[in-house]
C-alpha positions as CSV (number, residue, x, y, z in Angstrom):
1,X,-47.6,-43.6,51.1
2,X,-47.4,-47.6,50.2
3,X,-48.9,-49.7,53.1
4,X,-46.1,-52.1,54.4
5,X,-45.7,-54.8,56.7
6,X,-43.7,-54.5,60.0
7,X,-42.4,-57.7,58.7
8,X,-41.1,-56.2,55.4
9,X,-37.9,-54.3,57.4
10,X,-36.7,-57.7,58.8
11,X,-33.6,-59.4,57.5
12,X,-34.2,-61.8,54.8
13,X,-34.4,-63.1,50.4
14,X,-36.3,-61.2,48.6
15,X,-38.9,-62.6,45.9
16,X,-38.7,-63.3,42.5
17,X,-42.1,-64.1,41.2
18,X,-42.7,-60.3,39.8
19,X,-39.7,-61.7,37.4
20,X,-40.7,-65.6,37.0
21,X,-41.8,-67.9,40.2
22,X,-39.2,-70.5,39.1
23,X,-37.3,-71.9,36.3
24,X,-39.5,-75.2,35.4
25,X,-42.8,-73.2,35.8
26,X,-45.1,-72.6,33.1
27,X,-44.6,-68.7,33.2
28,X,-41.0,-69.4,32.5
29,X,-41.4,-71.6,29.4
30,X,-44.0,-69.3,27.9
31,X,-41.7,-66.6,28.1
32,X,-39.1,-68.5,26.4
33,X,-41.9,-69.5,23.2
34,X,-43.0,-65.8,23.6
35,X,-39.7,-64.7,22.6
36,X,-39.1,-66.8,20.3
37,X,-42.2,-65.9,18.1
38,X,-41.0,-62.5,18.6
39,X,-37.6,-63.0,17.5
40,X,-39.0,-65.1,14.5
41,X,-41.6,-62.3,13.5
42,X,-38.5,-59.4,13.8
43,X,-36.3,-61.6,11.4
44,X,-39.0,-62.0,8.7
45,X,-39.2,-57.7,8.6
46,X,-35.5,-57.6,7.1
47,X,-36.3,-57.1,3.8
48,X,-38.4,-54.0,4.8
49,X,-35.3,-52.1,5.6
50,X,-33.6,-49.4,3.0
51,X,-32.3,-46.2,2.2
52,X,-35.7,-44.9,1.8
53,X,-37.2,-46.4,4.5
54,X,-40.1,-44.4,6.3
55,X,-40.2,-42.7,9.6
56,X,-42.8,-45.1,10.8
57,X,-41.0,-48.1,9.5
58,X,-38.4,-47.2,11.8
59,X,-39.7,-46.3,14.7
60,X,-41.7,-49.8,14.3
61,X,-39.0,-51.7,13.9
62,X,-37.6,-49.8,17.3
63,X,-40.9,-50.8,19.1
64,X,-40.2,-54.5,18.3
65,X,-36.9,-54.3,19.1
66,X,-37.7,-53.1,22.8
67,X,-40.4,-55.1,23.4
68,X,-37.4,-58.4,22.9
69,X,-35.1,-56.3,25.0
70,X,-38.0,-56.5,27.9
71,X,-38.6,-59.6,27.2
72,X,-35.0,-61.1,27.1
73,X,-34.1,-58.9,29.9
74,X,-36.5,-60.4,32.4
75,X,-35.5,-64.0,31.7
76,X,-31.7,-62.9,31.8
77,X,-32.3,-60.7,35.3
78,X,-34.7,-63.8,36.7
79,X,-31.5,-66.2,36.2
80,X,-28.8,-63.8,37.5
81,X,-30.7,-62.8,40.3
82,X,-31.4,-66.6,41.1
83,X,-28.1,-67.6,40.9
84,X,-26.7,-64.8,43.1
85,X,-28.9,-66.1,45.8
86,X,-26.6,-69.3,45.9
87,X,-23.9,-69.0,43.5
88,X,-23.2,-73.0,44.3
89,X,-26.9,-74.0,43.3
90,X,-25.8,-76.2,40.1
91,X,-29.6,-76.0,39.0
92,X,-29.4,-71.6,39.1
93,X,-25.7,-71.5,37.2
94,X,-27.0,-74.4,34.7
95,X,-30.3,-71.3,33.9
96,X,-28.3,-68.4,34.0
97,X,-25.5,-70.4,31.5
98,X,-28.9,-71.4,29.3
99,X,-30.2,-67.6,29.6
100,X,-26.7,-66.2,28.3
101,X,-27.1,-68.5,25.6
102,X,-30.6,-67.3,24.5
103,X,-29.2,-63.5,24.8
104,X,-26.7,-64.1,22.2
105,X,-29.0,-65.3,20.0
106,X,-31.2,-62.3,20.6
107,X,-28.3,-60.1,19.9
108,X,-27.5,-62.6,16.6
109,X,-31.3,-62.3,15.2
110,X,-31.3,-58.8,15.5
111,X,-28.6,-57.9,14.8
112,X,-29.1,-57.0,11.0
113,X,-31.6,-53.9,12.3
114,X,-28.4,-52.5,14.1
115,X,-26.1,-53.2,11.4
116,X,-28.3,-52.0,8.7
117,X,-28.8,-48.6,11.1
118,X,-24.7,-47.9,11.5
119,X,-24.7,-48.1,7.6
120,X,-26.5,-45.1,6.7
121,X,-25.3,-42.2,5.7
122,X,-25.1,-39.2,8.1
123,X,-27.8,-37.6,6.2
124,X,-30.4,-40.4,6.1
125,X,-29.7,-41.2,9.8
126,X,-30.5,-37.3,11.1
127,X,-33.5,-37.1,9.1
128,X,-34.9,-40.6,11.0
129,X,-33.5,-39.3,14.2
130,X,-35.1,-36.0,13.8
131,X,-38.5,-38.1,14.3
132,X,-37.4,-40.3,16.7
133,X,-38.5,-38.5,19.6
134,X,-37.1,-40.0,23.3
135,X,-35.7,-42.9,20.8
136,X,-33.4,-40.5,19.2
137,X,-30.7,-41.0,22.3
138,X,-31.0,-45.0,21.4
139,X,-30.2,-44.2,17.6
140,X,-27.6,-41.8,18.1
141,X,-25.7,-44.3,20.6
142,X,-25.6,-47.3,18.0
143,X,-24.1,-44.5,15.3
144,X,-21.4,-44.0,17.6
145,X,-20.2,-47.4,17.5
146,X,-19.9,-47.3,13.8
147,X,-16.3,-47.0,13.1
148,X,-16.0,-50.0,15.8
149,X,-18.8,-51.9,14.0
150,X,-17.3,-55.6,12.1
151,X,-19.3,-57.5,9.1
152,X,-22.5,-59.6,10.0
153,X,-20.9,-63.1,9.9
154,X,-18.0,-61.8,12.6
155,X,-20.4,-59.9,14.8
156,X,-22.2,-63.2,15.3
157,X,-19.3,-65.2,15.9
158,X,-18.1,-62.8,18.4
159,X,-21.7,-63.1,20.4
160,X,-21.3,-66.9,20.7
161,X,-17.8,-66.7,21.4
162,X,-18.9,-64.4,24.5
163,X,-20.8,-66.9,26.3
164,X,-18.3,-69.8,26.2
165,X,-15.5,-67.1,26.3
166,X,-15.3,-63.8,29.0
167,X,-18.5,-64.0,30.0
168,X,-18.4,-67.9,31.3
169,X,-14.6,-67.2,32.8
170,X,-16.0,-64.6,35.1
171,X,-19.3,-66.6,35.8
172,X,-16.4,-68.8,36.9
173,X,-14.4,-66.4,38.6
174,X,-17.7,-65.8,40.6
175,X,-18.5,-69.2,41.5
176,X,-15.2,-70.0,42.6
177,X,-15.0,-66.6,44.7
178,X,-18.5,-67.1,46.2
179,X,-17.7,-70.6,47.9
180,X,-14.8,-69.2,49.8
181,X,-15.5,-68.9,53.9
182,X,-13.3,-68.1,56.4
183,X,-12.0,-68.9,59.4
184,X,-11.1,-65.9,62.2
185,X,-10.8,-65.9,66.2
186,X,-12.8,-63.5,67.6
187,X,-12.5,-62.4,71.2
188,X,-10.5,-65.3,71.8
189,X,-13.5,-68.0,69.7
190,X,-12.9,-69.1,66.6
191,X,-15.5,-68.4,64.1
192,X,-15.5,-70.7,61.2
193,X,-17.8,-70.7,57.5
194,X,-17.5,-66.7,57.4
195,X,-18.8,-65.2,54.1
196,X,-16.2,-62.5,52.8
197,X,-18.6,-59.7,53.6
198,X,-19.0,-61.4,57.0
199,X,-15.1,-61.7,57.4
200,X,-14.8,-58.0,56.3
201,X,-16.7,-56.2,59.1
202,X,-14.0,-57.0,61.1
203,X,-11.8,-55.0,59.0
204,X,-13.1,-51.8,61.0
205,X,-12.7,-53.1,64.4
206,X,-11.7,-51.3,67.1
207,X,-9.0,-53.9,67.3
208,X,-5.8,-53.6,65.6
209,X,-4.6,-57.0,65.6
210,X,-8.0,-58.5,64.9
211,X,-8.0,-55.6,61.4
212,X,-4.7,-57.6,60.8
213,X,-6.0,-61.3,61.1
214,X,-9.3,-60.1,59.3
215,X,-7.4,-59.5,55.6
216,X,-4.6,-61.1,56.3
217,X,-7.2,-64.6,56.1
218,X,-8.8,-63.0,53.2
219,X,-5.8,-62.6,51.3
220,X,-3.9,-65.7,52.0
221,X,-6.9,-67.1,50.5
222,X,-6.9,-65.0,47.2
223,X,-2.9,-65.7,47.4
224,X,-3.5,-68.9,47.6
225,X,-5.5,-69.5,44.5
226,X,-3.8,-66.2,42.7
227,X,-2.5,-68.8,40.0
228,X,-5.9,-70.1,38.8
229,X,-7.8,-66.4,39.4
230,X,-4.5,-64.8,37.6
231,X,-5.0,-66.6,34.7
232,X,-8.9,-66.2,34.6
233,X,-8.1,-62.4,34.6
234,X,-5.2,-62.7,31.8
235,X,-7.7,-64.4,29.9
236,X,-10.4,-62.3,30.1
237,X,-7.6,-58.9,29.7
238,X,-6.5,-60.9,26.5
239,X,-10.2,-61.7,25.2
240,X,-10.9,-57.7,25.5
241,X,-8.1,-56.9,23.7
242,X,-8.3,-59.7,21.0
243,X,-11.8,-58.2,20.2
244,X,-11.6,-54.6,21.5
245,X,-8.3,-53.2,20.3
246,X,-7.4,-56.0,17.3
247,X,-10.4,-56.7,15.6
248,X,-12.9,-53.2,16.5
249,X,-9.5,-50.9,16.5
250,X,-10.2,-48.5,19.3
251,X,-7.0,-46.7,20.4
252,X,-6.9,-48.5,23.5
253,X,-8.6,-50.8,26.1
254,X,-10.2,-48.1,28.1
255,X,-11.3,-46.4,25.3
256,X,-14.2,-49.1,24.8
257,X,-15.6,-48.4,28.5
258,X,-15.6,-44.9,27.4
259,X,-17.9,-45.0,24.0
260,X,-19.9,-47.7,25.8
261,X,-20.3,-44.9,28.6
262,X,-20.5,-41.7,25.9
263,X,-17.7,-40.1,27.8
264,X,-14.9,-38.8,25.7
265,X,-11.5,-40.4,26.2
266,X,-10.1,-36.7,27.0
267,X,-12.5,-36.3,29.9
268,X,-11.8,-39.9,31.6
269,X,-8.1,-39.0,30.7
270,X,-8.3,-35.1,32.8
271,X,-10.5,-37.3,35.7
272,X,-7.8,-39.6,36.5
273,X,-4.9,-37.3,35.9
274,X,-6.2,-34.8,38.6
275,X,-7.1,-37.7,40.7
276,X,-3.7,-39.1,40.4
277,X,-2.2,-35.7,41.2
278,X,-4.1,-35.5,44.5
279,X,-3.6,-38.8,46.3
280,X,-1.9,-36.3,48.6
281,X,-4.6,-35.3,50.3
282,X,-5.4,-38.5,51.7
283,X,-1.9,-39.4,52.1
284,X,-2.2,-36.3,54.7
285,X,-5.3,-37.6,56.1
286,X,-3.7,-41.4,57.0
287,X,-1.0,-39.5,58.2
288,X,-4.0,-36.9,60.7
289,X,-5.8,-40.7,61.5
290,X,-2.5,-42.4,63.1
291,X,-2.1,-39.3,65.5
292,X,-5.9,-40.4,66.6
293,X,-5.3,-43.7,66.8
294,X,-1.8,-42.9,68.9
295,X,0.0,-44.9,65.8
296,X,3.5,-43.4,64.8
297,X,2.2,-45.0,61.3
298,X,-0.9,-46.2,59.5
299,X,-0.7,-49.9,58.3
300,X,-2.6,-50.8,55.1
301,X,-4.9,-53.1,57.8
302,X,-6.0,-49.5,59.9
303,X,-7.5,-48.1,57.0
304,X,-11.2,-48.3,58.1
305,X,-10.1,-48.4,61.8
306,X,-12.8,-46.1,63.8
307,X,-11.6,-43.0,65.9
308,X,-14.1,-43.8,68.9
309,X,-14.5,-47.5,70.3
310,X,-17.9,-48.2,69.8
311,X,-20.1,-51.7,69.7
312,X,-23.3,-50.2,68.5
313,X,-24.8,-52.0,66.3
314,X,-27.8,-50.9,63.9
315,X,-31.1,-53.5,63.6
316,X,-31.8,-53.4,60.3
317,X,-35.5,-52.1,60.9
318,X,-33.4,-48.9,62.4
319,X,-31.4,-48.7,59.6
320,X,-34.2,-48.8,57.1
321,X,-35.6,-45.8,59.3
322,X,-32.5,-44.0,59.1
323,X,-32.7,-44.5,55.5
324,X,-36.6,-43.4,55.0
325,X,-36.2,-40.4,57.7
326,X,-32.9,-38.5,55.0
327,X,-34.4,-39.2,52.3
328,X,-38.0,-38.0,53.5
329,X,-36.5,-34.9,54.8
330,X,-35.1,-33.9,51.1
331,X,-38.1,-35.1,49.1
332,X,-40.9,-37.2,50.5
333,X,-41.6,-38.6,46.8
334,X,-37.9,-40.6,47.5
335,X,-38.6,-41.7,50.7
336,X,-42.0,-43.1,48.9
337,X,-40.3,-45.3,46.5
338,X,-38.0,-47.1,48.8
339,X,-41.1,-48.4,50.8
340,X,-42.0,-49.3,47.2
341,X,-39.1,-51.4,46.9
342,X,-39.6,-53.0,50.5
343,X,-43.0,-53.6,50.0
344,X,-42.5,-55.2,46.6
345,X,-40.3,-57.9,48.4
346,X,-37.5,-56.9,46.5
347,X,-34.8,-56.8,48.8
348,X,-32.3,-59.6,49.9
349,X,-30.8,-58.2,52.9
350,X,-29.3,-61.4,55.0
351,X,-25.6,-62.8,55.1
352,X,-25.3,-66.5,54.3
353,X,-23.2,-68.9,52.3
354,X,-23.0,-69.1,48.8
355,X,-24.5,-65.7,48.2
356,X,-22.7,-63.5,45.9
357,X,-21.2,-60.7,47.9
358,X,-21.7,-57.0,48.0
359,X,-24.3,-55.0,47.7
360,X,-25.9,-54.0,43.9
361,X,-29.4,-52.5,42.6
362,X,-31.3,-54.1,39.4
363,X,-33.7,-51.8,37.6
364,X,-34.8,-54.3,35.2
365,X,-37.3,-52.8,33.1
366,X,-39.3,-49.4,33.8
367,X,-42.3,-51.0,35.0
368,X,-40.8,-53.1,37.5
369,X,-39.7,-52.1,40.9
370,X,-35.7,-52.8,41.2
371,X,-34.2,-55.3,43.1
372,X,-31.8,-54.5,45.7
373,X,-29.2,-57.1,47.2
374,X,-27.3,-56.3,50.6
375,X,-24.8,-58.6,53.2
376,X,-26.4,-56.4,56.0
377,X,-24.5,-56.9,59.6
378,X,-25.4,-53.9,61.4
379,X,-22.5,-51.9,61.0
380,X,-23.0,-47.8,61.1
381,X,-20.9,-48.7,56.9
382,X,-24.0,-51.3,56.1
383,X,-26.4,-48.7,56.9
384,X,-24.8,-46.1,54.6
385,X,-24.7,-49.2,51.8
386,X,-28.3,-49.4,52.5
387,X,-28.7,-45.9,51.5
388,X,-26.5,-46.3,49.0
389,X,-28.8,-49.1,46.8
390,X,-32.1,-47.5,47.6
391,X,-30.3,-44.6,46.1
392,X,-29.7,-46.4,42.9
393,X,-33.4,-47.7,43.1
394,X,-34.9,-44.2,43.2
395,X,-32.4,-42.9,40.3
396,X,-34.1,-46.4,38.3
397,X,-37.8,-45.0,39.3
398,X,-37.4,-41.6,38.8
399,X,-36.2,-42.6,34.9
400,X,-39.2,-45.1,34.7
401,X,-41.1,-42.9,32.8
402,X,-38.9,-43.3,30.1
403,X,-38.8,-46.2,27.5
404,X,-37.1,-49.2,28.1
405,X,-34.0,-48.3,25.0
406,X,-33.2,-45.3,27.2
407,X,-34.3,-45.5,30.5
408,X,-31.0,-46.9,31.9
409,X,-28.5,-44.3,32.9
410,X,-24.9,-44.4,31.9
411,X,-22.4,-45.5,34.2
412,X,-20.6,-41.6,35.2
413,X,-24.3,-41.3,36.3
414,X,-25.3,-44.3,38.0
415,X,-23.7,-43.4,40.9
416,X,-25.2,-40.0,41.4
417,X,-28.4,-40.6,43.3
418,X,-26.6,-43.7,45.3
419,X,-23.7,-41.1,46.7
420,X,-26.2,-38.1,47.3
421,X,-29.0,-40.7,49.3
422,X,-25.2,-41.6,51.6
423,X,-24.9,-38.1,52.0
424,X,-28.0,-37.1,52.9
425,X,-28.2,-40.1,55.5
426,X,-24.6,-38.9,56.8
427,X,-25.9,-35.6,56.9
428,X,-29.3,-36.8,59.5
429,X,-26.9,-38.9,61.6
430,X,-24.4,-35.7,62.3
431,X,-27.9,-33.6,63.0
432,X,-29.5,-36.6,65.5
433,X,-26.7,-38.5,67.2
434,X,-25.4,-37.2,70.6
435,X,-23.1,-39.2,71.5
436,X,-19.5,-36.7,70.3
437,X,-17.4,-39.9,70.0
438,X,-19.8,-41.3,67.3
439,X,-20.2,-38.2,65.4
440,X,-16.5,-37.8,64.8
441,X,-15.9,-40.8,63.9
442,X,-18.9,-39.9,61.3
443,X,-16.9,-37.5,60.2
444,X,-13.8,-39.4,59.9
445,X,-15.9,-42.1,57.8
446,X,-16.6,-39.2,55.4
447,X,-13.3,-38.9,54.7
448,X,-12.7,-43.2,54.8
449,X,-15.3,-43.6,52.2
450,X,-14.3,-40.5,50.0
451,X,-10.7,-42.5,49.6
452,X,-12.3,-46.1,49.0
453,X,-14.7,-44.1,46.6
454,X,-12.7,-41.8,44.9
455,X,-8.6,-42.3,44.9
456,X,-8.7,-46.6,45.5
457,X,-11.0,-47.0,42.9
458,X,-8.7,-44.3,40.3
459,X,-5.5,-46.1,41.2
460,X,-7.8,-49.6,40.6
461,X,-8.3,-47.9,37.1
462,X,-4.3,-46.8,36.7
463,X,-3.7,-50.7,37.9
464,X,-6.4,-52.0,35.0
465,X,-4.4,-50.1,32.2
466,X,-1.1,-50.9,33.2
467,X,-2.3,-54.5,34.0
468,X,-3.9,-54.6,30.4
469,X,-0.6,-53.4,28.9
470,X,1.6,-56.1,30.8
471,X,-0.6,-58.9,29.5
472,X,-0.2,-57.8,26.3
473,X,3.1,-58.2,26.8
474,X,2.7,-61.5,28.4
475,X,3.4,-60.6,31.8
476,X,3.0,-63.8,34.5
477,X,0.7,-63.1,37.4
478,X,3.7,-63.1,39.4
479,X,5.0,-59.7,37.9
480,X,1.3,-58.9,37.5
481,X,1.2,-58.8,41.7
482,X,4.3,-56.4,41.6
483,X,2.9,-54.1,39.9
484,X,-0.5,-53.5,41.6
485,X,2.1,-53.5,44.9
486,X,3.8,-50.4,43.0
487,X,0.6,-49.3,42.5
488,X,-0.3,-49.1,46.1
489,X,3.1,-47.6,47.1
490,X,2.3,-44.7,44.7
491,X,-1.0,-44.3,46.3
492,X,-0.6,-44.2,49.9
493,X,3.5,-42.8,49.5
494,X,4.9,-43.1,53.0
495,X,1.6,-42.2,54.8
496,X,1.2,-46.1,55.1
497,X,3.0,-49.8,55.9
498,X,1.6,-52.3,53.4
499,X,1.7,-55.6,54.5
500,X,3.2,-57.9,51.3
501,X,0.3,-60.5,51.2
502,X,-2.0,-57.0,49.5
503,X,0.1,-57.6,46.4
504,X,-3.0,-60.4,46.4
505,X,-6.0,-57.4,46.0
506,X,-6.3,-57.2,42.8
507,X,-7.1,-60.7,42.4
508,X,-10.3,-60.0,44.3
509,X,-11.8,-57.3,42.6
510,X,-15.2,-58.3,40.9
511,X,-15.4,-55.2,38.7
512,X,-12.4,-55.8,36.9
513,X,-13.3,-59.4,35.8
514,X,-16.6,-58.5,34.9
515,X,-16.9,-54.8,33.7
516,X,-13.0,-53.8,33.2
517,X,-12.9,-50.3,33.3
518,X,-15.9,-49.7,35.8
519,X,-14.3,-48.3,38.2
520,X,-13.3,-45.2,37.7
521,X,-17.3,-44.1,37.4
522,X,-17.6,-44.4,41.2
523,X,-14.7,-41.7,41.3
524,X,-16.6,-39.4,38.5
525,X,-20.5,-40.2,40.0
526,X,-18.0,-39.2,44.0
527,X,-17.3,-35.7,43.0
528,X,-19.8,-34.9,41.0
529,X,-21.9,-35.5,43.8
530,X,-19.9,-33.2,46.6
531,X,-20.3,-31.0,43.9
532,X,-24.2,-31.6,43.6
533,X,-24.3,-31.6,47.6
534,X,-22.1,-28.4,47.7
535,X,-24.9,-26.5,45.5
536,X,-27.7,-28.1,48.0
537,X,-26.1,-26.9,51.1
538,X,-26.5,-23.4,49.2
539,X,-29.0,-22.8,47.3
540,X,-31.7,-25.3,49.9
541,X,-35.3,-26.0,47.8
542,X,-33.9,-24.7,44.1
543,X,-31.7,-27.1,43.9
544,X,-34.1,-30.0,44.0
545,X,-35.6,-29.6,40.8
546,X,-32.4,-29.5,39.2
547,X,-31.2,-32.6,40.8
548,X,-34.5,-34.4,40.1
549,X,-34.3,-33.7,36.4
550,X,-30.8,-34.8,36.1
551,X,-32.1,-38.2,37.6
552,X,-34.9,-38.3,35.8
553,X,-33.1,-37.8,32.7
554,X,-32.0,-41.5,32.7
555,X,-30.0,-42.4,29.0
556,X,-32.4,-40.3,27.1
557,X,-29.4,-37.9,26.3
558,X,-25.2,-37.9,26.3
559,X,-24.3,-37.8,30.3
560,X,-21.9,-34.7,29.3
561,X,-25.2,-33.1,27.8
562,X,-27.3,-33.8,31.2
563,X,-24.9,-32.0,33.1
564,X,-24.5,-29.6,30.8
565,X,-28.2,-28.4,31.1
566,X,-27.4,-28.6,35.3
567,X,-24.7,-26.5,35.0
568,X,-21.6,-28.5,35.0
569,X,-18.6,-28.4,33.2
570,X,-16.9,-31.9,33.6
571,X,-14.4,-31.5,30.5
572,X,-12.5,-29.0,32.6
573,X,-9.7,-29.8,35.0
574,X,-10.7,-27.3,37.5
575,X,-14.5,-28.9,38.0
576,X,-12.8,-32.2,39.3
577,X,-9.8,-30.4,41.1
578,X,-13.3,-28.0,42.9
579,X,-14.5,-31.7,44.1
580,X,-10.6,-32.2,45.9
581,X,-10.6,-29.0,47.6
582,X,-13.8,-29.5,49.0
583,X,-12.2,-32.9,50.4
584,X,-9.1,-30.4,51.3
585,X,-11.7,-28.2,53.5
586,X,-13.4,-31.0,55.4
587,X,-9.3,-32.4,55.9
588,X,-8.2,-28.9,57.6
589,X,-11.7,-29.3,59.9
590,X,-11.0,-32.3,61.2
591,X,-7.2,-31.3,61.7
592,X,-8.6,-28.3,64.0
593,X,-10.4,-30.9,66.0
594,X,-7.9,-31.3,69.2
595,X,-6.5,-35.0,68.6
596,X,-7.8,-37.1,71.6
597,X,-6.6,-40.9,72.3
């Protein structure tokens, strides 16, 4: 096992020198002149490139083109990953603005290889795939894009046009976001300068009326400044259709989210239709959590309220431990690489101003340990977050083994190892913790995060679409704001009050500024994990192998065909509807619990 440091579980930034050790250095500007004579050497092969080009031709022009991808990769994660760290360090934005820059131009000078690829004929391409070995995934992805594929001289413009265009509004978006701090009395002090992520850890107070204050200070703030965030968003919605659906012609917005993820449009269609149809089961569940709060009603604010009053707080050495000890106790070789990741100095774990919120996990390249950010404040939910990255982390190692092109799992995927590590960490806690009041209101977490998991982030993706269709039809933000309330009304029915200033949510939603359409991969990587964990539970040790391999898998192969090979049927309405009655079964055991208050 990797030797680490008592130090390395304490609260902190992580280091970046395994990327770059700073911006002016000399490692940085070699990089930069490395790339360059890489680039410059990749253009002057162009001419090489035919109808009868060779097997090894191609597979050498695949082997330059990866080793640019590493190599523009680790400048582009050094800058984002600096400027996350302080999103109002003018010197980090000013990098990561220069970086995007110099990643357009990669995807400019290349960009003949990949054109000259998708213009083959069916018959050339499978005999040069049928060599390509673990590069055959890579190839077969850029075919699909094909029909969506414009001439040279526009798919150039339409890389520069990115960096000035969406991709600058939500650098902006972000920057704006990230300066925001709050001020909230607590236990009759006022605390001023809170971060979001510190603000929102009031949010599951034992406290009703401090829940209240907690979002309703975070969304008078996003109200406040709805009219310049609104019309970043109706920019960015406009941009994605401009290029998506008018120029590329894919049958709708989503639809690009979909090829980009290899996930047929019928199967994301069957996910959030049975999803949809089956916001009734947590409707039931607000409607079980107000009896055991002794509330005739839910508000919107009581969401995350716990069942049993408790200040515990985790250190964040303990909730590493927690972390090592689950994921030890299903496979030592996990447990392994997240003191990898620790001992790397790869995680920035500490609250603090100007940080980007949230939690994420960078895998990089393969032979790089990821990088893990958290706002850790002790909570039993920052814990399970905790899990939650090093989850992603392992999933990145496991597919390390891979090349760079298809090491990278798809987004239906990339939450699979993330949920299971949560679950196996919920499951430890339930099997250690004696104190009854604590272990129920585990259980009733369960249930919390399955909603904020699996039917918020749905009805997030229902909002998206019908938000994408309004500003088509040039809806104001104003009408924009009525629609994600109808939205919410359709989701929690009359199980919940919702205060009017949530009309304001949507307008604080990272993922649908920067990745529209994300979401709904956190439902599909949800219950395809309870069904993953459902098959654990039964079949114990041969299920690991199975589970490994799917990780392990990476994006060497369609995410329908991965699962496939496990066993798994997503095209079928029943798989996902098996993931809801499981949900159904853990509802009617907490209803047999006798209601206490």
């Amino acid at each position: 096992m990797t030797a680490i440091t008592a130090t390395s579980f304490e609260l902190g930034r992580w280091s970046l020198d395994d990327l770059f050790p700073g911006s002016d250095t000399p490692e940085f500007k070699t990089a930069l002149e490395q790339l360059e004579q890489a680039l410059a050497a990749f253009e002057s092969r162009r001419d090489e490139l035919g109808p009868d080009v060779s097997q090894d031709t191609l597979m050498s022009f695949v082997h330059d083109l990866e080793a640019i991808v590493k190599r523009i990769y680790r400048l582009y994660a050094f800058a984002a990953l600096r400027f996350t760290e302080d999103t109002q360090d003018q010197k980090a934005a000013a990098t990561q603005s220069r970086v995007m820059q110099l990643y357009a131009q990669v995807q400019n000078r290349t960009l003949y290889f990949t054109l000259w690829w998708k213009a083959l004929d069916d018959e050339t391409s499978d005999r040069l795939m049928a060599g390509a070995g673990q590069y055959a995934y890579f190839l077969q992805e850029m075919r699909n894009m094909k029909p969506f594929t414009l001439s040279e001289p526009e798919e150039k413009i339409i890389n520069v046009k990115n960096v000035t265009g969406r991709h600058a509004l939500d650098m902006l978006y972000e920057t704006i976001t990230s300066r925001y701090t709050y001020d909230l009395e607590v236990d009759g002090e006022m605390q001023t300068g809170l971060t979001r992520d510190a603000l929102m850890q009031h949010t599951s107070s034992p406290d009703p009326d401090l829940r209240a204050r907690a979002y309703q200070t975070l969304y008078a703030r996003y109200g406040d400044e709805a009219p310049i965030l609104g019309q970043i968003y109706q920019n960015i919605v406009t941009d994605w259709k401009n290029e998506n659906v008018d120029l590329r012609s894919f049958a709708s917005p989503i639809s690009v989210r979909n090829l980009q993820n290899d996930i047929p449009d019928e199967i994301v269609e069957t996910l959030l239709a049975v999803a949809e149809q089956n916001a009734g089961v947590f409707q039931r569940y607000f409607k079980l959590k107000a009896k055991w709060l002794g509330m005739e009603k839910l508000r919107r604010y009581d969401v995350y309220a716990p069942i049993a009053k408790s200040d515990r707080k985790f250190k964040f050495e303990e909730a590493v431990d927690l972390t090592l000890t689950s994921f030890n106790k299903f496979e030592p070789r996990l447990a392994e690489m997240v003191e990898e990741v620790f001992a790397a100095d790869h995680v920035d774990s500490e609250m603090r101003q100007g940080k980007s919120g949230g939690a994420f996990c960078w895998g990089v390249v393969p032979e790089l340990t990821p990088w893990v950010q958290l706002n850790y404040a002790g909570r039993a939910r920052d814990v399970s977050t905790l899990a939650h990255e090093m989850g992603h982390a392992v999933h990145a190692m496991l597919a390390s083994h891979l090349p760079m092109l298809v090491s990278q799992t798809s987004l239906p995927l990339a939450e699979t190892a993330s949920t299971f590590g949560e679950m196996l960490l919920i499951d430890h806690l339930l099997a250690t913790e004696a104190d009854e009041g604590i272990r129920r209101d585990v259980l009733f977490r369960q249930m919390d995060d399955a909603w904020a998991v699996i039917i918020r982030q749905i009805f997030f993706a229902l909002f998206e679409r019908t938000a994408h269709d309004m500003i088509k039809d040039g809806a104001d933000v104003n009408e924009i704001a009525e629609a994600y309330m109808e939205n919410l009304k359709t989701q929690f029915g009359d199980a919940l009050e919702i205060g009017e200033e949530f009309k304001w949510e949507w307008v604080s939603i990272p993922h649908i500024y920067g990745t529209p359409f994300y979401v709904y991969a956190y439902a599909f990587g949800q219950l395809l994990v309870i069904s993953l964990y459902r098959q654990y539970q039964t079949e114990g040790e041969s299920f690991k192998p199975r589970y490994l391999e799917i990780l392990s898998a990476g994006g060497s192969m369609p995410p329908v065909e991965i699962l496939t090979r496990a066993g798994i049927d997503v095209s079928q309405a029943e798989f996902w509807q098996g993931g809801f009655d499981m949900l159904e079964e853990m509802l009617a055991q907490l209803e047999e619990i006798p209601v206490q208050n």
